[in-house]
Phi, psi and omega in degrees: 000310186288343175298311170311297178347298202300326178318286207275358152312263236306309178300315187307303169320312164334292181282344188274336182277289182341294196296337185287323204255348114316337188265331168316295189286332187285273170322293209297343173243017166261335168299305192286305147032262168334304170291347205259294213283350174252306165278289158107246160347286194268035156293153168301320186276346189280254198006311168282351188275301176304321184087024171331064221322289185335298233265353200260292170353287190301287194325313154330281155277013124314285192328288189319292164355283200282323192271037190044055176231031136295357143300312187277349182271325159303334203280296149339291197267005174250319163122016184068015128019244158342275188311316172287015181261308187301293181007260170306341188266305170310322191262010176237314191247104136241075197272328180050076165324300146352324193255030143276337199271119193269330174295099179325315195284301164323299169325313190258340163280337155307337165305291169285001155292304212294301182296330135348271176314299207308291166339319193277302190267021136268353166280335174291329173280311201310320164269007190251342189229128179347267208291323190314310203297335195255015164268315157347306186293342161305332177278315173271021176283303186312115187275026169196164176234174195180143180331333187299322197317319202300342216242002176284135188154157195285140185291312184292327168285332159287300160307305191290284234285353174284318174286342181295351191257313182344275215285335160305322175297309183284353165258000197239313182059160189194099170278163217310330170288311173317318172246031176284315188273006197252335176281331183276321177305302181327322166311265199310306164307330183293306195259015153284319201287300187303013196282147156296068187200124182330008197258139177265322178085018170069230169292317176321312188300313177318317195211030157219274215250155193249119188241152166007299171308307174283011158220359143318297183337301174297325180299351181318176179216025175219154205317319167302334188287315188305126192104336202231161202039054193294013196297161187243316174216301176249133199279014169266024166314301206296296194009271196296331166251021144074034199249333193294135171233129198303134189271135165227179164261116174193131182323123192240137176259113164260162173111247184191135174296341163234124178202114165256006189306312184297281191325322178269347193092147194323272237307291194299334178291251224330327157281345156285344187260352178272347174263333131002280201289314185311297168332308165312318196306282158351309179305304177293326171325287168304359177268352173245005146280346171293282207288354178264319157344283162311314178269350155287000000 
């Protein structure tokens, strides 16, 4: 039984990965194109060349990405988790709300807002609660940005944020074209806002899509900064829930004021931050055993 289980996890994924890692692979090189010819010296590919620690991260878990074995890593490091929470929720509340909707164009911007939004207040939790933010902190450990940056990140914020997406996806639901297109803007939007480049994108940037500049911002290291432009693609998220900061061109120091991540490397970041997160856990655990203390 649990080998069937696994089966039918590992394939369903399966097929749904084929399209990320084509689509993917797609974007990432007319975009690096793009990157090697407006930066040249700070290009992703100068960068890999210099042999950058940061850039060396990204890179890593590009691969995995792409060659699908992030998923086994996720896998591996939630103990498969993540799947038996989506599982039974895909194959049970799978109401797909969506297929009332006949128009494919509808269909597919009502997806990506919804998957938005969600995005938007599952990036807000990864900071807002202790042990999420120091698995959370491998992605803002990079000290420089490049197209890659998007794909940088902890197997455990992946694992959260699938479950955190499960049961909202399975009720809103997508067929397969909805969600090619909602995969590929996510793609494409993802590794544009991390490009190394000055763009703001005018007004557009100002009260729709989220540029380059404007998520430099979150990235920041500096005080004014903090807490803010948690948008994942379109920026009336902060708007409305009051997180937005105005994008300028202007020099930005990114990456985290104590940070060693780049200096330890994939393998070893990951096992620091995961005990890092354990700890936190521990912590909260044990505090109302303080306060039962306190009050004998």
């Amino acid at each position: 039984m649990i080998d069937a289980l696994y089966n039918k996890i590992f394939s369903h994924f399966y097929d749904s990965s084929w399209i990320y890692s084509g689509l993917m692979l797609l974007s990432f090189s007319i975009l690096l194109i793009i990157d090697f010819f407006i930066n040249r010296q700070e290009s992703a590919i100068s960068r890999l060349v210099a042999k950058e620690k940061s850039i060396k991260i990204d890179c890593i878990v590009f691969l995995l990405d792409a060659l699908k074995l992030f998923p086994f890593l996720v896998f591996i490091w939630t103990f498969g988790i993540p799947w038996l929470v989506k599982y039974p929720i895909n194959s049970n509340l799978n109401i797909n709300f969506l297929h009332i909707i006949h128009n494919p164009i509808l269909q597919s911007i009502i997806y990506i807002v919804a998957l938005d939004f969600l995005g938007y207040w599952a990036h807000r939790v990864l900071h807002r609660i202790d042990f999420l933010w120091e698995i959370h902190k491998l992605h803002h450990s990079a000290s420089s940005m490049n197209i890659m940056t998007a794909n940088r990140r902890h197997p455990l914020e992946t694992g959260f944020r699938w479950v955190f997406f499960a049961l909202p996806l399975a009720l809103i639901g997508a067929p397969i074209e909805t969600f090619i297109a909602a995969t590929l803007f996510s793609i494409v939007s993802g590794q544009v806002h991390h490009l190394n480049a000055n763009w703001c994108f005018g007004i557009i940037g100002k009260y729709l899509l989220v540029s380059p500049m404007y998520h430099k911002i979150h990235h920041s290291i500096e005080d004014h900064h903090f807490d803010k432009n948690f948008a994942i693609r379109f920026c009336i998220w902060d708007r409305v829930f009051g997180t937005y900061c105005a994008p300028e061109i202007q020099p930005i120091t990114i990456g985290l004021r104590c940070n060693n991540f780049n200096e330890l490397g994939y393998l070893k970041a990951l096992i620091s931050s995961t005990q890092s997160s354990i700890q936190k856990v521990k912590i909260r655990c044990s505090y109302p055993k303080f306060i039962k203390d306190d009050v004998k």
